[in-house]
N, C-alpha and C positions, 0 to 999 in steps of 0.2 A: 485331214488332220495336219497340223503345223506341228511338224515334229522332226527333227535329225535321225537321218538313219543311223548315224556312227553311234548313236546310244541311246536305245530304247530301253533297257535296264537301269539307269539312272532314275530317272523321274519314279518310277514305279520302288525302288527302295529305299529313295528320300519319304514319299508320304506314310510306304509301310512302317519306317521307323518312328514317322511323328506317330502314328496310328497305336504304336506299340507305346510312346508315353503317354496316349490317353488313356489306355485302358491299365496302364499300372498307375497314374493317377486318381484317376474314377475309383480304382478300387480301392487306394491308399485311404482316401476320402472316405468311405464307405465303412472301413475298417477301425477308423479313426470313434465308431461311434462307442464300442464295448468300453472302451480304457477314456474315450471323455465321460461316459458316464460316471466314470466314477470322481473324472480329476474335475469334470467343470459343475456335476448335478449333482453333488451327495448330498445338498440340502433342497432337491425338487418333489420330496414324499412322493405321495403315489403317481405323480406325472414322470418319473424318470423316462419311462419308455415312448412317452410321448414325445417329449421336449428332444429324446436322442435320435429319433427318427428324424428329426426335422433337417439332419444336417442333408439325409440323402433327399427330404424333399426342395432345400432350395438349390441345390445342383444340378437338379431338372426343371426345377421351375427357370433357371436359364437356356433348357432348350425350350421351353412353350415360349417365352417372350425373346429370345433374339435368333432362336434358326429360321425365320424369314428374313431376316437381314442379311442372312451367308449366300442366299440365294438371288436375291439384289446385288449385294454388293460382286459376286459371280457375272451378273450380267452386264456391271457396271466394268467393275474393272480388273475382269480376269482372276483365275484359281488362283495362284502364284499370292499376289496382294492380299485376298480373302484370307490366305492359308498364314500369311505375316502376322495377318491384323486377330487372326485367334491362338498365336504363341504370345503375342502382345498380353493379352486378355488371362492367358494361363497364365503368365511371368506376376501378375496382378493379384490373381489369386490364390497364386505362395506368397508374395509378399503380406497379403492380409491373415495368411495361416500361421506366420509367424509375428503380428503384429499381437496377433490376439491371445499368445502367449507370453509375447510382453508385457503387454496390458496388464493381462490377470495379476502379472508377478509383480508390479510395479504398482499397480492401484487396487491391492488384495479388498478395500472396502468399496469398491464400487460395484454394489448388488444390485438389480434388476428385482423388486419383488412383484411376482403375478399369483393371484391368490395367495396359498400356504404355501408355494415353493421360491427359492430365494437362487437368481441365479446370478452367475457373474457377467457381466458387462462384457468383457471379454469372450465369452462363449455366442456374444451375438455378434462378430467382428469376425469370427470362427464361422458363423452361417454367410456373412457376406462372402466370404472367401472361400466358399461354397458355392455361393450362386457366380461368381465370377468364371471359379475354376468350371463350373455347368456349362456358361456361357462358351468358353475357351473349346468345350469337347465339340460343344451343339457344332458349332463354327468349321473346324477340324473336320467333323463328320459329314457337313454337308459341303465341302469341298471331296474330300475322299471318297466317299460313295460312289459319286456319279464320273469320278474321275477313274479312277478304279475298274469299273463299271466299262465305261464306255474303251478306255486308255487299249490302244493296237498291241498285246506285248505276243511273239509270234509262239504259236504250239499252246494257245490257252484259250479258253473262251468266259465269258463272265462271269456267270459264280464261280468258277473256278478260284481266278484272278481274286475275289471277293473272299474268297474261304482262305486263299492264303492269307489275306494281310489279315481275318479276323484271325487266324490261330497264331498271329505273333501278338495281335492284340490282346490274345490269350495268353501270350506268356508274359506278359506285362502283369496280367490280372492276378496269374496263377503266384506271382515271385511275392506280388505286393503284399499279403499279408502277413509274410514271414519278413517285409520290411518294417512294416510298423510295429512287432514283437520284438522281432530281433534289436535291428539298428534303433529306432526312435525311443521305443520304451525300454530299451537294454535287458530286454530279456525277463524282466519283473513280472512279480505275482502284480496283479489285477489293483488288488489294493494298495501298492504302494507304487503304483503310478503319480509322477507329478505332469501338472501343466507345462515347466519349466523345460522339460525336454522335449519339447515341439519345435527349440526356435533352431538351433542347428541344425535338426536334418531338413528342413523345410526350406532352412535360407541356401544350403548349398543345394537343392532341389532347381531352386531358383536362378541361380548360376549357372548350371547345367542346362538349361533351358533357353534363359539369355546367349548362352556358344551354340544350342541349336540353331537358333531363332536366327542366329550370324552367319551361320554357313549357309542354310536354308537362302539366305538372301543372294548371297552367291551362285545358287546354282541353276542353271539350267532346267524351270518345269517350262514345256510347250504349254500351249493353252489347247483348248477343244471347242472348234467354235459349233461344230457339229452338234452340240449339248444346250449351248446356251443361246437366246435369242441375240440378234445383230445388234450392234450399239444403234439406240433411238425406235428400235422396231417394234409394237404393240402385239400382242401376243391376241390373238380372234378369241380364244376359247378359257373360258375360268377354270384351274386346273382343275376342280370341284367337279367338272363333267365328264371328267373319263374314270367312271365307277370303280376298275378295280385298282386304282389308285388310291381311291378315299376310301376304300375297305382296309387297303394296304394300313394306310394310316391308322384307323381304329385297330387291325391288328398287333399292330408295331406299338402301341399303345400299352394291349394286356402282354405285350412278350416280355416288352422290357419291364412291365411292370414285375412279370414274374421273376427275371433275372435278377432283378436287383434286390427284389423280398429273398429271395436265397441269399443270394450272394451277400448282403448286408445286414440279415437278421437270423442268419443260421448258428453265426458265435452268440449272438444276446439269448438264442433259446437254449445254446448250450451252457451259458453260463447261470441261466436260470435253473436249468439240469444238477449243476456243481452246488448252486448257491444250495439248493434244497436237500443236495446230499445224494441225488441221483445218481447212477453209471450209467456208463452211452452203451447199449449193448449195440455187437458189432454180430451183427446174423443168427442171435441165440446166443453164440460160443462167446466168446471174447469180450470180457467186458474193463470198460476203461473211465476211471475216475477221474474227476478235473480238480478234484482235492479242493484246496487252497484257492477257487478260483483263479488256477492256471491258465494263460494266455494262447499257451501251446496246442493243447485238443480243440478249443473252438480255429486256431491259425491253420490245423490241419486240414479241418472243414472247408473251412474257405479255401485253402489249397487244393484240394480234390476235386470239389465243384468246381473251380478255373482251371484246375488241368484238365478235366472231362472236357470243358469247352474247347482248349487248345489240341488234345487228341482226336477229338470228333469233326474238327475243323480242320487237320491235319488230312485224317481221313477221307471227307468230302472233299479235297481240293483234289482229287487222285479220278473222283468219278466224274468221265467227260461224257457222260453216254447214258448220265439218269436225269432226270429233267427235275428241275427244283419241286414244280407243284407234288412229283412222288415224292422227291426226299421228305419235303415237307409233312406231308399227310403220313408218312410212315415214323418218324421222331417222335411228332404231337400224339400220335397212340401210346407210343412205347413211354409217353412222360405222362400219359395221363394214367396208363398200370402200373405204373413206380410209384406214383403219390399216393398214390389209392393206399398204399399197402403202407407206403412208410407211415403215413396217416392214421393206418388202424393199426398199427404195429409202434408209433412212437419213435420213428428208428431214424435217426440222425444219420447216418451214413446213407442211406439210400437217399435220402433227401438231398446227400453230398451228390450219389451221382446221376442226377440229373442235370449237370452238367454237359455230360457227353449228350443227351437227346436235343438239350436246349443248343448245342452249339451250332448246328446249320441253322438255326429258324430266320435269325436276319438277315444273312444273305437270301435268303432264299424268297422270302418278304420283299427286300426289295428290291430283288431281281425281277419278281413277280410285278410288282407295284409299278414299274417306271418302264416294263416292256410296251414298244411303243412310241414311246413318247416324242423320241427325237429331241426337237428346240425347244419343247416344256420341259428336258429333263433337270437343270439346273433351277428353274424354278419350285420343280415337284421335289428337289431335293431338301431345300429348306423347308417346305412345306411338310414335308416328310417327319423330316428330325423333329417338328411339334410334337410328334406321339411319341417320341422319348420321354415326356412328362409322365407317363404313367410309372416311369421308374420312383417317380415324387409322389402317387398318391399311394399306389398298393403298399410299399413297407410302411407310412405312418395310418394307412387304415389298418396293417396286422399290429403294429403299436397299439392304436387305441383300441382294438380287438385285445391285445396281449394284455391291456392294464381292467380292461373291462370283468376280461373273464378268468384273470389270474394265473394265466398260461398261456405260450403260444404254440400249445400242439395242435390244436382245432383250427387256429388260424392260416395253416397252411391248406386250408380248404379254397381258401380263394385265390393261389395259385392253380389247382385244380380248373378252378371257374377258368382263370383267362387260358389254360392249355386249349378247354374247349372251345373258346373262342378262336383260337386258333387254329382250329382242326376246320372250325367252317369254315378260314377263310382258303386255307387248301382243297377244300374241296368243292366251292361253291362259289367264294368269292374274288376268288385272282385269276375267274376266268373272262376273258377280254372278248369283250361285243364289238367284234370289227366293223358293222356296220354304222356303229355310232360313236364307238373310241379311239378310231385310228385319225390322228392329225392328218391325213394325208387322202385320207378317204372319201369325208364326207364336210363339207363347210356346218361348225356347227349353228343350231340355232338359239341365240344369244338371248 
């Protein structure tokens, strides 16, 4: 490894920090969807829940189209430049998150009409700035992983190292929804949300990110060339052939799919709950109004789910002596008897914490996924980050589920589905066939 001994904590909580504004970005994003439904779609009739989904599908649709370029550009010309060039990319898309609040406010008749719903121009400037901001994470992510991953820090081993930086990534997630309540919308009921107050917190977002993006240039990351292939060197093998790789991939597909259907559509079911007149009962006992379509009970939802993630990931980073494929197989149980129940029981808190079960599964995934690998790991890393896309399709299919069936309580049935998926690939599929998947073992056959 090409790295300084006088500081090997450096580099390690330079990417942890970026890692920490992906995931309170991601979620800021995400969160963004409740209060634009109402400031950019009150005239989309029965498509609101469609059209609001979309913002979390094109933020993923930028990991399916540019996280194989993170992993190119890795072998091209180092983590370090890769990791520039996706602050770059996020700096882009705050700029367009605030563009598209200008817009609306400045060009109030420029509507979008598809079928009976009429939407603002604006709010399609707001999905680019979506897919941008996707792009930025996808990028992020497939430098950190495998840097993370592979990175020498002494008294640690890898998912370890991997649980830490996801539970600060967690506290990013956990802080952001009580950012866009609190700071953004100032605190307001649901309906007197304007478009107008997206452009100040968004633009000094952007600021903040640009003095990242400045030090970050500054500082001291080594590279790993142990990860990535030699400059000009052909790689023998399609990463396609080492099976519990591409399992990895399909499963990282229904994780995230599930994480972000929580995490992004747990307020919209709560405010379905309030619209109707509903209480969240809280285990039987306790029950809690959202009245007025209050922003606060669905902010705490979200809050709970992202702290279970940051707690549970807290936790795992402690166990140096359990092997991922048990962690794994034993979470995806305990989240597949949560659902069940909150399911047949309607219950919004328990839905919150699955949180804590969901919170080791990516590390653990793709720690699973990339054992092995060696000089395909920087490639299998961008390859990887494609199956972030599932966080784009499952919450606009519980969308079109939720406008279909006039509720999204049933809808949470196909988080269920992907847990299960998940449980095969702990128990079945991330196990490694060393006579055919070890680089190093056998030349493949092409």
């Amino acid at each position: 490894m090409e790295t300084r001994s006088a500081d090997k904590l450096g580099p390690f909580v330079v990417l942890t920090f970026i890692y920490f504004i992906v995931g309170f970005l991601t979620t800021v994003n995400g969160q963004c969807q409740g209060p634009l439904k109402i400031a950019f779609l009150a005239d989309a009739g029965a498509l609101k829940n469609t059209f609001v989904t979309l913002i979390s599908f094109f933020f993923f649709l930028g990991y399916l189209i540019c996280s194989p370029f993170g992993g190119r550009w890795i072998n091209r010309v180092g983590y370090k430049r890769t990791l520039l060039r996706s602050l770059g990319f996020m700096i882009a898309g705050l700029a367009m998150f605030w563009a598209s609040s200008w817009f609306t406010v400045t060009f109030p008749a420029a509507v979008v009409g598809i079928g009976a719903a009429h939407v603002p121009g604006g709010y399609f400037i707001f999905l680019t700035g979506s897919f941008l901001m996707g792009t930025a994470a996808a990028l992020s992510q497939v430098v950190i992983n495998p840097y993370i991953s592979a990175y020498e820090l002494p008294g640690t081993q890898s998912v370890q190292r991997m649980n830490i930086v996801c539970a600060i990534n967690s506290f990013g997630t956990m802080i952001a929804p009580f950012f866009v309540t609190t700071l953004i919308f100032g605190g307001r009921a649901i309906e007197e949300v304007e478009v107008r107050q997206l452009m100040a917190p968004f633009l000094i977002l952007a600021v903040f990110v640009v003095i990242t993006t400045l030090t970050t240039m500054r500082m001291y990351i080594p590279d790993l060339s142990n990860t990535r292939a030699a400059e000009g060197e052909r790689l023998e093998r399609s990463i396609w052939s080492f099976r519990h790789f591409t399992l990895g991939v399909v499963a990282i597909f229904f994780y995230v799919g599930a994480e972000v259907a929580v995490g992004s559509n747990i307020n919209l079911h709560a405010l379905e709950m309030g619209g109707n007149g509903e209480a969240l009962s809280f285990f039987g006992r306790k029950r809690l109004m959202i009245g007025e379509l209050d922003l606060g009970i669905p902010a705490m939802l979200a809050t709970i789910y992202w702290g279970g993630m940051m707690v549970g990931r807290m936790i795992s980073s402690t166990m140096n002596r359990i092997s991922p494929r048990i962690q794994l197989t034993t979470v995806t149980l305990a989240a597949i008897v949560l659902m069940t129940v909150a399911v047949g029981s309607n219950n919004l808190w328990l839905i919150a914490l699955l949180g804590f079960f969901q919170s080791v599964m990516w590390s653990c995934i793709f720690t699973l996924s990339v054992q092995g690998l060696e000089k395909y790991t920087a490639k299998a890393s961008g390859i990887f980050m494609m199956g972030v896309f599932g966080g784009a399709v499952f919450p606009v299919l519980q969308g079109i589920a939720a406008d279909l069936f006039g509720t999204w309580r049933w809808t949470w049935l196909i988080v269920i589905f992907c847990e299960l998926v998940i449980l095969f690939y702990a128990l079945i599929g991330s196990r490694v066939r060393n006579s055919k998947e070890s680089p190093g073992k056998r030349r493949p056959e092409i």
